[in-house]
SERO-4910 file (N, C-alpha, C, O; in steps of 0.05 Angstrom, whole numbers):
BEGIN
 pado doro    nc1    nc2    nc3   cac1   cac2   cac3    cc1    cc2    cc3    oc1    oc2    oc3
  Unk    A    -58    135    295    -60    110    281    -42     90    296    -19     95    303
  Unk    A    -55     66    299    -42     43    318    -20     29    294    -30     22    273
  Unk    A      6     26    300     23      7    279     10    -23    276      3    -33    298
  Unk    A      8    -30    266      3    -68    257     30    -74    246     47    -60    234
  Unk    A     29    -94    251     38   -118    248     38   -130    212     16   -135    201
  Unk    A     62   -134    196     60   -139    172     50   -177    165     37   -187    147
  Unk    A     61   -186    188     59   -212    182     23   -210    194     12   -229    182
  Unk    A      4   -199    208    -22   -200    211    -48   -192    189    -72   -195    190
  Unk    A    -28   -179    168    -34   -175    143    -53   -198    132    -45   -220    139
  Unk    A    -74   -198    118    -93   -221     99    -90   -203     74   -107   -211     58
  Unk    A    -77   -183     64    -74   -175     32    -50   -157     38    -46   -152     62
  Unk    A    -31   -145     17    -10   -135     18     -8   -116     -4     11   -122    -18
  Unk    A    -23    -92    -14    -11    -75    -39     11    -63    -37     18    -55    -15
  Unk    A     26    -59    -55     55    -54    -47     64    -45    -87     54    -46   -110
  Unk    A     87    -37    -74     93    -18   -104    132    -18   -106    148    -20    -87
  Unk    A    138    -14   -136    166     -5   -129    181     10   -152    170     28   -165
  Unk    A    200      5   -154    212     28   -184    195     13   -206    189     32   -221
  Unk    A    186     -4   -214    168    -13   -233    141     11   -238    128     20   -257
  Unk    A    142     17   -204    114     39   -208    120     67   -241    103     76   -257
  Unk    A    156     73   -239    150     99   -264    159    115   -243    183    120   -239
  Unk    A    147    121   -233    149    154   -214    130    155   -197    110    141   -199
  Unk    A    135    170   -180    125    183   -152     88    186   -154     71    179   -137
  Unk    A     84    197   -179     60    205   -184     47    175   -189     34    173   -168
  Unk    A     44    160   -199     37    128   -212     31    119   -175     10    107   -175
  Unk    A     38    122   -153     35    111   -127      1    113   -122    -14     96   -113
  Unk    A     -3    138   -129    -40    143   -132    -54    123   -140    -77    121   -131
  Unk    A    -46    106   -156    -57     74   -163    -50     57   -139    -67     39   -134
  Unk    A    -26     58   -122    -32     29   -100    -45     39    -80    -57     22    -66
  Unk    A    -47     78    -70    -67     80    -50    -98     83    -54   -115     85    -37
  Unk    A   -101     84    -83   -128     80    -93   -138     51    -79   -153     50    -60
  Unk    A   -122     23    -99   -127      0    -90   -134     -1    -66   -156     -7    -58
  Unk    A   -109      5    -50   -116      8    -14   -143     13    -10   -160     -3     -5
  Unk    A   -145     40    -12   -179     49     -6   -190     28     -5   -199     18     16
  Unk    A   -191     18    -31   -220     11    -43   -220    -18    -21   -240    -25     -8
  Unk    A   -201    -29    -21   -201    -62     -9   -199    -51     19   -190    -68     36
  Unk    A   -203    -31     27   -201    -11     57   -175    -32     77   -179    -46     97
  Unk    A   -146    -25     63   -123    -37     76   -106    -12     81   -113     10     73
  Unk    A    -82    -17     96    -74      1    109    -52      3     88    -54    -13     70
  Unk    A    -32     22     87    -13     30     68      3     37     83     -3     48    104
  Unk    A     35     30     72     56     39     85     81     34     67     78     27     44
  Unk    A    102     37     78    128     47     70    151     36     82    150     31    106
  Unk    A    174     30     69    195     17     90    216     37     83    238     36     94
***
């Protein structure tokens, strides 16, 4: 997988302690899928 660029981004799903827990993340890589965007982590 080639890295990109965050600022070349046109949508951004993203998550944080609001998510609950570890398991609740299955909802922002669902989103991902579906809008077929890339997912990542800092």
């Amino acid at each position: 997988m080639q890295p990109r660029r965050l600022t070349e981004a046109s949508l951004v799903v993203t998550g944080g302690r609001g998510m609950g827990n570890p398991e609740n993340f299955k909802l922002i890589e669902d989103l991902a899928d579906v809008r077929r965007r890339w997912r990542g982590a800092l």
